[in-house]
N, CA, C, O and CB atoms as a CASP TS submission, in Angstrom:
PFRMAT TS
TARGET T0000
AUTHOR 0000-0000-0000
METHOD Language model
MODEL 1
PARENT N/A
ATOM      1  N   UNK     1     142.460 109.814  10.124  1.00  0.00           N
ATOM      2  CA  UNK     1     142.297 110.674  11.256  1.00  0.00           C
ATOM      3  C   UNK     1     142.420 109.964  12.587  1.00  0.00           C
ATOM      4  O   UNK     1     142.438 110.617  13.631  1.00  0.00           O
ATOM      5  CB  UNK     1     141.002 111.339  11.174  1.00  0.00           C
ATOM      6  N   UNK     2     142.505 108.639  12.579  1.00  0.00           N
ATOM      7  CA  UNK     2     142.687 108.190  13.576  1.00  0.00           C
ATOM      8  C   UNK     2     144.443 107.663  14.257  1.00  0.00           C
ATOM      9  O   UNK     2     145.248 107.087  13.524  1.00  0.00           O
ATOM     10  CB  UNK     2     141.713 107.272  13.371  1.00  0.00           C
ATOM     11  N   UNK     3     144.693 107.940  15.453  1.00  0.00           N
ATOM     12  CA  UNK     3     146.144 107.133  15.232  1.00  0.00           C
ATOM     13  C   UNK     3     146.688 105.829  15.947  1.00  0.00           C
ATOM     14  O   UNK     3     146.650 105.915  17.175  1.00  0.00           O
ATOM     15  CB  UNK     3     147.179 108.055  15.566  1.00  0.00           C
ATOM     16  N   UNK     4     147.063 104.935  15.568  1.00  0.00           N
ATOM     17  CA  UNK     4     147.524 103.727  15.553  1.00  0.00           C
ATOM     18  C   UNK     4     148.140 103.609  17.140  1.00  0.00           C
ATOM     19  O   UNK     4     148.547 102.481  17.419  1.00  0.00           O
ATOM     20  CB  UNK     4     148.572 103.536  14.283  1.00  0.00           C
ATOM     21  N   UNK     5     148.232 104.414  17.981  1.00  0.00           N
ATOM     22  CA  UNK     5     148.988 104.668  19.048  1.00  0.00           C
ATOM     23  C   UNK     5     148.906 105.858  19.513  1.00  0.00           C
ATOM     24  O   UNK     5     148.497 106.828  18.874  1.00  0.00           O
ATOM     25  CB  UNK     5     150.133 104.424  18.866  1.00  0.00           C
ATOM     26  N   UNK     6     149.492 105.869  21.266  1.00  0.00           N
ATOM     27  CA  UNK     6     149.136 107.288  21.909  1.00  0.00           C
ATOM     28  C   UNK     6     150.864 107.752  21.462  1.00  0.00           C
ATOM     29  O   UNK     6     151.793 106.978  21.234  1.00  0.00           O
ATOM     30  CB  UNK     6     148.543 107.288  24.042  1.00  0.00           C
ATOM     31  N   UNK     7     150.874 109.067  21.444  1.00  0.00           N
ATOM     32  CA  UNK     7     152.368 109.907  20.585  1.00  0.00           C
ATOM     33  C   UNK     7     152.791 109.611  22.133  1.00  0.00           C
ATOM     34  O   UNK     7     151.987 109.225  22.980  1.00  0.00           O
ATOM     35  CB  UNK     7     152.379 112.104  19.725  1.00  0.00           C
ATOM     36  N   UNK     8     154.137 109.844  22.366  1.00  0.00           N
ATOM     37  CA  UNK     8     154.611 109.834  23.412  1.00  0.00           C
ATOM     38  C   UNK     8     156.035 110.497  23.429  1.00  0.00           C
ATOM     39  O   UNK     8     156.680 110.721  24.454  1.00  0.00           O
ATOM     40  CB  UNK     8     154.515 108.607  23.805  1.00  0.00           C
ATOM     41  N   UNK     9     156.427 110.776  22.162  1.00  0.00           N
ATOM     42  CA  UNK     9     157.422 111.774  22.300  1.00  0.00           C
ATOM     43  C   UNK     9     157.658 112.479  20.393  1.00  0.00           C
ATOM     44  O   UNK     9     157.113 112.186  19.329  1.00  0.00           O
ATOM     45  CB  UNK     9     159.025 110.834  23.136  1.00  0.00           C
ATOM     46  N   UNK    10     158.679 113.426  20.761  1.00  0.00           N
ATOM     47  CA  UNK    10     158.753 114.034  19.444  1.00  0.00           C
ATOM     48  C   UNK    10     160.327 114.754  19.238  1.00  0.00           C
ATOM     49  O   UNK    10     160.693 115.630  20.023  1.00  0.00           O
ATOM     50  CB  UNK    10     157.462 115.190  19.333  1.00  0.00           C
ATOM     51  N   UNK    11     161.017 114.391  18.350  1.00  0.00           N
ATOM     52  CA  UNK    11     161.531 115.036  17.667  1.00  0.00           C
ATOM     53  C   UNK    11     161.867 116.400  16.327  1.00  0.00           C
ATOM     54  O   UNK    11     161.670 116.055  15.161  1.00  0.00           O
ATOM     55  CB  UNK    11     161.601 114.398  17.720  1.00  0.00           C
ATOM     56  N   UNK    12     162.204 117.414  16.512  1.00  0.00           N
ATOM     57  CA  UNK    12     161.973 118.006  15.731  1.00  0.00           C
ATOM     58  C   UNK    12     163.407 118.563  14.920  1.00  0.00           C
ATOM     59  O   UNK    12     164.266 119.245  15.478  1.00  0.00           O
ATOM     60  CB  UNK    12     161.093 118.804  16.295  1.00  0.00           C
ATOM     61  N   UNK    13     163.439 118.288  14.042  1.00  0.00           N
ATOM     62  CA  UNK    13     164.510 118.803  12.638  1.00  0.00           C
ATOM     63  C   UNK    13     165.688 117.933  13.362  1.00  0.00           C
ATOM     64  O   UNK    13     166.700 118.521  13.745  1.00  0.00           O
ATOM     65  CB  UNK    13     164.976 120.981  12.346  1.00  0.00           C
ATOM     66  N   UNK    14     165.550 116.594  13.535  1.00  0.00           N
ATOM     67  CA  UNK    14     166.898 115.392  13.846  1.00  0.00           C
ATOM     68  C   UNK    14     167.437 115.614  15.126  1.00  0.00           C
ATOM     69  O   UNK    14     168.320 114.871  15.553  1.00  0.00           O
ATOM     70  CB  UNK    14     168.310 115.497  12.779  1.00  0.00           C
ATOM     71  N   UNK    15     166.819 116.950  16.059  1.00  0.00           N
ATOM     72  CA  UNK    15     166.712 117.293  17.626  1.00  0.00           C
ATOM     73  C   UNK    15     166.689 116.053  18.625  1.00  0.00           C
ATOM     74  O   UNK    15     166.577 114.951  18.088  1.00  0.00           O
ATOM     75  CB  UNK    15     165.332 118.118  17.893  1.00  0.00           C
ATOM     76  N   UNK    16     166.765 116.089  19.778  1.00  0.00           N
ATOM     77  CA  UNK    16     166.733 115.385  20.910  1.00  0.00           C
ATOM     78  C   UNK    16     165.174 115.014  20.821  1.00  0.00           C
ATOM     79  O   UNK    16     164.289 115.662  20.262  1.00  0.00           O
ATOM     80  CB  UNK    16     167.277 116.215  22.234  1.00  0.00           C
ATOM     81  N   UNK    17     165.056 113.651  21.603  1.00  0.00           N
ATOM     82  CA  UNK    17     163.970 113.191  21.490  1.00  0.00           C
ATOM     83  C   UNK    17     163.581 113.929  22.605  1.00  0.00           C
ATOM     84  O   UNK    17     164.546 114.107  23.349  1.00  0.00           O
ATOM     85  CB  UNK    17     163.813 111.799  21.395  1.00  0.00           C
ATOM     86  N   UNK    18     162.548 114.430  23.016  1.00  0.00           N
ATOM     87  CA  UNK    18     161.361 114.815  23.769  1.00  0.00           C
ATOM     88  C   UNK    18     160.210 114.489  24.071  1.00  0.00           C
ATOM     89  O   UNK    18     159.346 114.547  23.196  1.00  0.00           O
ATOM     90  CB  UNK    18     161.099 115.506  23.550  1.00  0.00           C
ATOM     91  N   UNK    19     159.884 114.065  25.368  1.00  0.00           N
ATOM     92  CA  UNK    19     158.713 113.257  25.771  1.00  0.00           C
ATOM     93  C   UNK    19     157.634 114.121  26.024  1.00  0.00           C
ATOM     94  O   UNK    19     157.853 115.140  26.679  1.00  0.00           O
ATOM     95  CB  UNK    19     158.953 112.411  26.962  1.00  0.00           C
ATOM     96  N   UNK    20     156.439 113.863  25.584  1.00  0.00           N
ATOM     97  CA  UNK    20     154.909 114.432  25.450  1.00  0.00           C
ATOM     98  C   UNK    20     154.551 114.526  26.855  1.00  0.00           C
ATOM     99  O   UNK    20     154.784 113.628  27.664  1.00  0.00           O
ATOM    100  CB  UNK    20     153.762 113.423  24.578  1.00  0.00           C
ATOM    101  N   UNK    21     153.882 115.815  27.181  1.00  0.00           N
ATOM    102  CA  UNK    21     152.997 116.126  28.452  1.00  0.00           C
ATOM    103  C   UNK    21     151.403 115.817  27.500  1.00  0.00           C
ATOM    104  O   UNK    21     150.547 115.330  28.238  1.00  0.00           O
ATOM    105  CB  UNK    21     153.301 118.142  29.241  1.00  0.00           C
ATOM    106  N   UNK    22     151.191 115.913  26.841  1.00  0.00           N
ATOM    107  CA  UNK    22     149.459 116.247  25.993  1.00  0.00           C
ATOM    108  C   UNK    22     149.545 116.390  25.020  1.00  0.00           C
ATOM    109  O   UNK    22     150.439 116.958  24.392  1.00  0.00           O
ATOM    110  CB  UNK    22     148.548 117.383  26.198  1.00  0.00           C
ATOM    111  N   UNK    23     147.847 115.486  24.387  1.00  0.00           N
ATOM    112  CA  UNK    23     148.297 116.110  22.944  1.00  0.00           C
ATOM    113  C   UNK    23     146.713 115.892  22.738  1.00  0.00           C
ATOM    114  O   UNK    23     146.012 115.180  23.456  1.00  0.00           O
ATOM    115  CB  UNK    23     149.667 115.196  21.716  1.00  0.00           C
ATOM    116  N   UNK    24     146.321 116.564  21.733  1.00  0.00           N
ATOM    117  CA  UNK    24     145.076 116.719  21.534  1.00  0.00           C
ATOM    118  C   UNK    24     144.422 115.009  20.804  1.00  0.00           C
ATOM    119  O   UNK    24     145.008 113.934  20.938  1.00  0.00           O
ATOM    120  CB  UNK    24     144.987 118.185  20.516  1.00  0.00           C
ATOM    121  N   UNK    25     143.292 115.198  20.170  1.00  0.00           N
ATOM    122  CA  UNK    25     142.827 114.229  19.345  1.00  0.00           C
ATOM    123  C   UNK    25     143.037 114.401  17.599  1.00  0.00           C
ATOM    124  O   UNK    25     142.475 115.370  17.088  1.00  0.00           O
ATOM    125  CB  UNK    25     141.382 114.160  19.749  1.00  0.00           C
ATOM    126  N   UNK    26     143.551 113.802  17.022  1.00  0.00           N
ATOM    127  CA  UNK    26     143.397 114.283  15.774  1.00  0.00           C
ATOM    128  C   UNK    26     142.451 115.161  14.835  1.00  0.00           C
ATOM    129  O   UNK    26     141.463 115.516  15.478  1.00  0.00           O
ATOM    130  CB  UNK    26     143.446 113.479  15.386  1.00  0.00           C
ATOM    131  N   UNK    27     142.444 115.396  14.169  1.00  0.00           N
ATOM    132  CA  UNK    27     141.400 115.922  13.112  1.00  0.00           C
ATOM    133  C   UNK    27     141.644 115.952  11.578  1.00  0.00           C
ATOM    134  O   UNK    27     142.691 116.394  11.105  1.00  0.00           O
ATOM    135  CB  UNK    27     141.128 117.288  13.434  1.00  0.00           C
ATOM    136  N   UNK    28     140.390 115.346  10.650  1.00  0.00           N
ATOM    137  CA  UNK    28     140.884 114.891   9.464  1.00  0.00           C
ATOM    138  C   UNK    28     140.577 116.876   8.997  1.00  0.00           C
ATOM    139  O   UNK    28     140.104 117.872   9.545  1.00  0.00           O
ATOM    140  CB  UNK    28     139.834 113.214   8.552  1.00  0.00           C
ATOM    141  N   UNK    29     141.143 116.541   7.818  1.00  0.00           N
ATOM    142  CA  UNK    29     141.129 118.253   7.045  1.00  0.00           C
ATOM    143  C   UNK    29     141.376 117.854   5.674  1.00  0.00           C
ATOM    144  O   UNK    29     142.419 117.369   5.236  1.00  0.00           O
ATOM    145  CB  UNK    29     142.536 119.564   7.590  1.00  0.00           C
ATOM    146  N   UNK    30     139.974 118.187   4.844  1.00  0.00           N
ATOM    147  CA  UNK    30     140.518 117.889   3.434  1.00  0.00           C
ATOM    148  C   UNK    30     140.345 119.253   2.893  1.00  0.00           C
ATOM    149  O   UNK    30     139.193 119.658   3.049  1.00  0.00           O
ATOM    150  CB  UNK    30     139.706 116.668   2.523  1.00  0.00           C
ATOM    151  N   UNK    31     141.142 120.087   2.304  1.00  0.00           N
ATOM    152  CA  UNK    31     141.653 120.961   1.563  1.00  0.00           C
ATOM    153  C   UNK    31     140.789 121.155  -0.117  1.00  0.00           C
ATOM    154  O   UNK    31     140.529 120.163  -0.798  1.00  0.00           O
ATOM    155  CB  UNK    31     143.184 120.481   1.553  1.00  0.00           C
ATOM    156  N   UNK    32     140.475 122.451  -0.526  1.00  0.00           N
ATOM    157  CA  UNK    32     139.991 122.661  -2.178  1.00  0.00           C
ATOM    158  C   UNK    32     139.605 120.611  -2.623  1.00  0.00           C
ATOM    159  O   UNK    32     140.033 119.932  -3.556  1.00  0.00           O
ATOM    160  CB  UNK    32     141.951 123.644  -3.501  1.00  0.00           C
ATOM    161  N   UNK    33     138.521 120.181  -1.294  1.00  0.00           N
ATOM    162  CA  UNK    33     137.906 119.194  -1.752  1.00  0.00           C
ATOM    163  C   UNK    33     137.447 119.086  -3.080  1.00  0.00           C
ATOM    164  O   UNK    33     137.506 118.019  -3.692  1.00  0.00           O
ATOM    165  CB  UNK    33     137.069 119.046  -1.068  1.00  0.00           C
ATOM    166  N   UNK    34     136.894 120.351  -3.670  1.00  0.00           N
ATOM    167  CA  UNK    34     135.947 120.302  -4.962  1.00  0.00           C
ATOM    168  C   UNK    34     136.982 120.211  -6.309  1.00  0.00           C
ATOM    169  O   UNK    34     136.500 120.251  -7.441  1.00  0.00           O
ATOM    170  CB  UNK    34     134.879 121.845  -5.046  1.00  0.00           C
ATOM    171  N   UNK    35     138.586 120.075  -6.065  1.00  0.00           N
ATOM    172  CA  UNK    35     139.458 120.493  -7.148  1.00  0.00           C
ATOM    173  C   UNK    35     139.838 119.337  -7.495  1.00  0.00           C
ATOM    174  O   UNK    35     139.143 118.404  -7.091  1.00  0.00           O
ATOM    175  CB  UNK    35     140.562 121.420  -6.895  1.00  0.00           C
ATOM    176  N   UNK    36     140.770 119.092  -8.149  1.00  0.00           N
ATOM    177  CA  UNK    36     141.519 117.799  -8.984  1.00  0.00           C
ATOM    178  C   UNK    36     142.927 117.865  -7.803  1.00  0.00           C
ATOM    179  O   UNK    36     143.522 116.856  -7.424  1.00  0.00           O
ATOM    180  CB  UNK    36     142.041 118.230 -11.185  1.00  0.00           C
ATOM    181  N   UNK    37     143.245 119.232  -7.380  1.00  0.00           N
ATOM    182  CA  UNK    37     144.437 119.340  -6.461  1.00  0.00           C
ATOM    183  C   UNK    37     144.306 118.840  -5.313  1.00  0.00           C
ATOM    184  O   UNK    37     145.378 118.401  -4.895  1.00  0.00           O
ATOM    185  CB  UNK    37     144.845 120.541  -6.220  1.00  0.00           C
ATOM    186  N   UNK    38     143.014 118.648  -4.256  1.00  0.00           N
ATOM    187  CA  UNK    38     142.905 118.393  -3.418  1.00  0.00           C
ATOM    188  C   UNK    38     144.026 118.214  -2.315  1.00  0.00           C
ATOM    189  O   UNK    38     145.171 118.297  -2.759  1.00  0.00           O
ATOM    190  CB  UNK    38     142.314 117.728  -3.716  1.00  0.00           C
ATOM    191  N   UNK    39     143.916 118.007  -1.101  1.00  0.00           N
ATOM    192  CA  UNK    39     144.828 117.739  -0.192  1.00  0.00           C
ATOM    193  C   UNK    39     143.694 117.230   0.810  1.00  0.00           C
ATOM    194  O   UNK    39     142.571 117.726   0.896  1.00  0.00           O
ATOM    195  CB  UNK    39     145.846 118.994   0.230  1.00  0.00           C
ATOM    196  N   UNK    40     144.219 116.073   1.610  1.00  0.00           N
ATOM    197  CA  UNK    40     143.559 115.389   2.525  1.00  0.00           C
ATOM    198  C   UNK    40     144.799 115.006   3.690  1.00  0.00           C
ATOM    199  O   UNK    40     145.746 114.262   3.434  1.00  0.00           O
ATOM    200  CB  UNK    40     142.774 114.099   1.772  1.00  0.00           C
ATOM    201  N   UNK    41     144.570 115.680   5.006  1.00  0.00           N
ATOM    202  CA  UNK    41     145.569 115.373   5.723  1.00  0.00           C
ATOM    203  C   UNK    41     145.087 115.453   7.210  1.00  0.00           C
ATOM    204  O   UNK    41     144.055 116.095   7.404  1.00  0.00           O
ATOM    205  CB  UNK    41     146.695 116.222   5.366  1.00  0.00           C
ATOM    206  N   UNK    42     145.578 115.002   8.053  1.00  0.00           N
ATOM    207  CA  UNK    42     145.137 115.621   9.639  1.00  0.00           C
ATOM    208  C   UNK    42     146.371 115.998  10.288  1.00  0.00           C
ATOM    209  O   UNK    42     147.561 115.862  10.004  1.00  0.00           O
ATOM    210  CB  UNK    42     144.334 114.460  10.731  1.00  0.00           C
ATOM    211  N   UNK    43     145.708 116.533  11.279  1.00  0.00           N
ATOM    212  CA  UNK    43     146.128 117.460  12.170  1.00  0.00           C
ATOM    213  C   UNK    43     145.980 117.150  13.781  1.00  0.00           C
ATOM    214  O   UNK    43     144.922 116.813  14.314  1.00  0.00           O
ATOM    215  CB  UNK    43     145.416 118.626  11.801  1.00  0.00           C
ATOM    216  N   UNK    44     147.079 117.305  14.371  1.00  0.00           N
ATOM    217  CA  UNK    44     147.351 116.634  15.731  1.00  0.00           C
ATOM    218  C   UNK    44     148.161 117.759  16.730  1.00  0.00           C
ATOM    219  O   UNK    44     149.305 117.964  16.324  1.00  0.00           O
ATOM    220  CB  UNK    44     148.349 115.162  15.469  1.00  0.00           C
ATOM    221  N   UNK    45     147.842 118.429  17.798  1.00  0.00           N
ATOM    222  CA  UNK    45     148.534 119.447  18.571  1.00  0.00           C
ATOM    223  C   UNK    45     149.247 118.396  19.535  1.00  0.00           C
ATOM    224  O   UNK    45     148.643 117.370  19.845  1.00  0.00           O
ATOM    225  CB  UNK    45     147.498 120.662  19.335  1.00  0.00           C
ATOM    226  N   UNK    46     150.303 118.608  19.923  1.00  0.00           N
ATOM    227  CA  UNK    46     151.162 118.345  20.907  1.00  0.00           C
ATOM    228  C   UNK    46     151.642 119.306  21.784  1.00  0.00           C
ATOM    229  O   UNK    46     151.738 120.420  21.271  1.00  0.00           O
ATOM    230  CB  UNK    46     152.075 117.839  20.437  1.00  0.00           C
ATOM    231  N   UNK    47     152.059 119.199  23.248  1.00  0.00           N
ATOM    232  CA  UNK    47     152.630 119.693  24.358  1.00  0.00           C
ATOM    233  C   UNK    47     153.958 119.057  24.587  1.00  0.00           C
ATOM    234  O   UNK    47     153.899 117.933  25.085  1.00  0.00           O
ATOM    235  CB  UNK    47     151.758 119.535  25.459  1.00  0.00           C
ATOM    236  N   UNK    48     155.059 119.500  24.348  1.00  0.00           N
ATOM    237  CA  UNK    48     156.121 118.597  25.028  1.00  0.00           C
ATOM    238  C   UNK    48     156.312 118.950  26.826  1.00  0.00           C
ATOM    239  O   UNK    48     155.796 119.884  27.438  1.00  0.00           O
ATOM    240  CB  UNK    48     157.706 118.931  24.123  1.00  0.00           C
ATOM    241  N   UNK    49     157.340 117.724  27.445  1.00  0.00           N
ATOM    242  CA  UNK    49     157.189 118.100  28.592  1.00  0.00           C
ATOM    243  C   UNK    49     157.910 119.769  29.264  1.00  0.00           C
ATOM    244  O   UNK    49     157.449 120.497  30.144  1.00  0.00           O
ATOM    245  CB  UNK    49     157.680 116.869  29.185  1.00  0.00           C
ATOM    246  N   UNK    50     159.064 119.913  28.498  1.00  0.00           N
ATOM    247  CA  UNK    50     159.406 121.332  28.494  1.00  0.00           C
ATOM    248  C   UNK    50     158.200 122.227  28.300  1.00  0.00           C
ATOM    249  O   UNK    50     158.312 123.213  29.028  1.00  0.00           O
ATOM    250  CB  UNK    50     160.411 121.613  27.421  1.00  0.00           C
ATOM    251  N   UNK    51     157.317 122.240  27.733  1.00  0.00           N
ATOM    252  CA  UNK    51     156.409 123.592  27.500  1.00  0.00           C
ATOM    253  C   UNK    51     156.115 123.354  26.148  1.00  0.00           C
ATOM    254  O   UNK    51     154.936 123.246  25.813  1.00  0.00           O
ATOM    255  CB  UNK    51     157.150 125.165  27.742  1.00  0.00           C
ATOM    256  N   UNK    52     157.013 123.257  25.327  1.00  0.00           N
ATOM    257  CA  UNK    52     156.865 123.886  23.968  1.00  0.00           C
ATOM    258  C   UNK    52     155.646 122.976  23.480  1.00  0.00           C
ATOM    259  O   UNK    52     155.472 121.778  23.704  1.00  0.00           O
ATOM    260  CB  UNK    52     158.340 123.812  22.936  1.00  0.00           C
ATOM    261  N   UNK    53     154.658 124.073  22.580  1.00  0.00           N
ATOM    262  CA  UNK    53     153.374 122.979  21.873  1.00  0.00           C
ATOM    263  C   UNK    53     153.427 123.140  20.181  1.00  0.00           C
ATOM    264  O   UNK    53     153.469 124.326  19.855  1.00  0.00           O
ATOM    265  CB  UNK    53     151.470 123.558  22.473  1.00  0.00           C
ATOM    266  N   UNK    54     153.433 122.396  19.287  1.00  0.00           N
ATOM    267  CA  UNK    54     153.672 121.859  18.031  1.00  0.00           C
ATOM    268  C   UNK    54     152.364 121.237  17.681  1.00  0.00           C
ATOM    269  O   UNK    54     151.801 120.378  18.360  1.00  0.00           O
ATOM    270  CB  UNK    54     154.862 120.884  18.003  1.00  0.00           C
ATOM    271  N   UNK    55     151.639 122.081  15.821  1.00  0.00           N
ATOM    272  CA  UNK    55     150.905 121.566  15.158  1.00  0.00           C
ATOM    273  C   UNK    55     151.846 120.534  14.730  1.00  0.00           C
ATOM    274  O   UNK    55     153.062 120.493  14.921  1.00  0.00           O
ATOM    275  CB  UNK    55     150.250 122.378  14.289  1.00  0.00           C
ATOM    276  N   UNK    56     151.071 119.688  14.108  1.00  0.00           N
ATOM    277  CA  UNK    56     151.851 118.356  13.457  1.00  0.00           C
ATOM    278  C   UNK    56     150.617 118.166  12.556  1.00  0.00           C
ATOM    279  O   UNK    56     149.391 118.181  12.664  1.00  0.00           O
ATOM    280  CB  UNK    56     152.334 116.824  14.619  1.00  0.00           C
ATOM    281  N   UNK    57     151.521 117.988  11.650  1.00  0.00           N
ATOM    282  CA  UNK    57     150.496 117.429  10.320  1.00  0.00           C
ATOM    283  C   UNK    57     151.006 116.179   9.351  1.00  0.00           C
ATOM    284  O   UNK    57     152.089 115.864   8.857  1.00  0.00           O
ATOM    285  CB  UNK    57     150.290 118.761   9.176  1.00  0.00           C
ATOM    286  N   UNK    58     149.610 115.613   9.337  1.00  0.00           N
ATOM    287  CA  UNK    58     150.170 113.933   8.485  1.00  0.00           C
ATOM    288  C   UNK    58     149.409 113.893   7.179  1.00  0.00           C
ATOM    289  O   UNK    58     148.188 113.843   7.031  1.00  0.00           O
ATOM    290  CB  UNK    58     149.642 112.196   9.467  1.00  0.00           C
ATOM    291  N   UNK    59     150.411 113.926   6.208  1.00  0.00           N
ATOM    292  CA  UNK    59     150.018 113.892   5.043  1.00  0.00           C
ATOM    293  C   UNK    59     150.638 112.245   4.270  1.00  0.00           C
ATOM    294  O   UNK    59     151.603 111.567   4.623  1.00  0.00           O
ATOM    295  CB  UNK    59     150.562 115.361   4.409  1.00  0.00           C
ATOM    296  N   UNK    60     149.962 112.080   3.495  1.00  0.00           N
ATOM    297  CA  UNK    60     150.302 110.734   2.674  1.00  0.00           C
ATOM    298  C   UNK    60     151.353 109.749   3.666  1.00  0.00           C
ATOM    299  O   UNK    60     152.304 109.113   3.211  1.00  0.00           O
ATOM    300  CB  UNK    60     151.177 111.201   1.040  1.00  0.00           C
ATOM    301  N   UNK    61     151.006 109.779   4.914  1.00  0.00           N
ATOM    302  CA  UNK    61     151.665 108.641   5.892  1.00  0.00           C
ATOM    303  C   UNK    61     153.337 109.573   6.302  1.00  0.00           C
ATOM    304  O   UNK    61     154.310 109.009   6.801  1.00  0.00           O
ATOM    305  CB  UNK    61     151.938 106.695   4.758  1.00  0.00           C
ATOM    306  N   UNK    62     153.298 110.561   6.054  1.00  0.00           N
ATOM    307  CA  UNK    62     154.777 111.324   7.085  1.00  0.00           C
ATOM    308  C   UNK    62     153.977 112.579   7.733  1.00  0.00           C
ATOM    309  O   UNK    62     153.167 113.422   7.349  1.00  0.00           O
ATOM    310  CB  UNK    62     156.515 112.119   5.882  1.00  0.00           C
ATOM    311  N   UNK    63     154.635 112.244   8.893  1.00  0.00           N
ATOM    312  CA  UNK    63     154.111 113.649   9.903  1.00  0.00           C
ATOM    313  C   UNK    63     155.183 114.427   9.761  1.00  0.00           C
ATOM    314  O   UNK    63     156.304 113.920   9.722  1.00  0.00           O
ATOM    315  CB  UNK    63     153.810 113.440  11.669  1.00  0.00           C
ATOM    316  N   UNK    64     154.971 115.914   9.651  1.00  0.00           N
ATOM    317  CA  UNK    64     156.004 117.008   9.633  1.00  0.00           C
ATOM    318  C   UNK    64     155.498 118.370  10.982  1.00  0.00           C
ATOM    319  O   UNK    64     154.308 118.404  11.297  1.00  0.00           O
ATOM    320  CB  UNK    64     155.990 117.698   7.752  1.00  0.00           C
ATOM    321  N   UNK    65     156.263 119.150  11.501  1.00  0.00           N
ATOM    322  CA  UNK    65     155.699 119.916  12.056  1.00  0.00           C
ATOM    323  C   UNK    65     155.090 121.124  11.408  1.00  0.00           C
ATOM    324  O   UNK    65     155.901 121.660  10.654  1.00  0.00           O
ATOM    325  CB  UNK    65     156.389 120.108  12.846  1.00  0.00           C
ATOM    326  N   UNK    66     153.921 121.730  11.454  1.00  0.00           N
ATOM    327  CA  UNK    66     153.243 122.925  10.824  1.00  0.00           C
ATOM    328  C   UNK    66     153.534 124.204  11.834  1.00  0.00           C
ATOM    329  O   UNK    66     153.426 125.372  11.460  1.00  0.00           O
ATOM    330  CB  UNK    66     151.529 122.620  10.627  1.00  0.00           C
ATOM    331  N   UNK    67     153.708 124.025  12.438  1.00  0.00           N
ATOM    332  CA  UNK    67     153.874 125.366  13.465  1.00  0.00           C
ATOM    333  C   UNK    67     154.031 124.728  14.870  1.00  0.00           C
ATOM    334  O   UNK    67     153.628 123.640  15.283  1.00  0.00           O
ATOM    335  CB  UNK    67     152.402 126.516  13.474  1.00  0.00           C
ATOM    336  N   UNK    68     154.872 125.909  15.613  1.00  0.00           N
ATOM    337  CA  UNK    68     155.526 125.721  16.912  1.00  0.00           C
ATOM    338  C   UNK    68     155.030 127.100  17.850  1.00  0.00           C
ATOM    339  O   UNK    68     154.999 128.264  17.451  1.00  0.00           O
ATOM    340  CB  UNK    68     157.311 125.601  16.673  1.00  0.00           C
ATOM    341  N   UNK    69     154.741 126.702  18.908  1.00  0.00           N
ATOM    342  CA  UNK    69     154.375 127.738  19.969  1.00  0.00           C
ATOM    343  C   UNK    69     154.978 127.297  21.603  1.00  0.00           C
ATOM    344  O   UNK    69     154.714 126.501  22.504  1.00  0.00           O
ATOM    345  CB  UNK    69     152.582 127.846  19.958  1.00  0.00           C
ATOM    346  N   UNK    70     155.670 128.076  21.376  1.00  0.00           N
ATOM    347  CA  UNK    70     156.857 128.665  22.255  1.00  0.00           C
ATOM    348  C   UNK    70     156.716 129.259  23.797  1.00  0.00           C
ATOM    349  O   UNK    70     157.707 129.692  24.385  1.00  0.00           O
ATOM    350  CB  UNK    70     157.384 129.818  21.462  1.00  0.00           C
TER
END
């Protein structure tokens, strides 16, 4: 849950790189903790400088985007 560095920009689906206005603090999230399936991952909001803001989620060491708000 913690990250190694401040984000400072983002790419999305092999897109133009885009530089960060804000981004929140992480948060760890572990998922059907009580199961054998489990999922343990966090969660990080971003602002790019255009506007656009992006969940981002890091699972087993790759971040992917979870949702985009426009």
């Amino acid at each position: 849950g913690l990250l190694t560095a401040a984000p400072n920009r983002l790419s999305v689906t092999g897109g133009p790189w885009v530089a960060l206005a804000a981004w929140s603090a992480p948060w760890p999230v572990e998922e059907q903790w009580w199961s054998r399936s489990r999922r343990r991952a966090a969660r990080l909001q971003v602002l790019t400088e255009d506007g656009a803001g992006y969940l981002l989620v890091t699972e087993r060491g790759r971040w992917r985007v979870e949702a985009a708000y426009e």
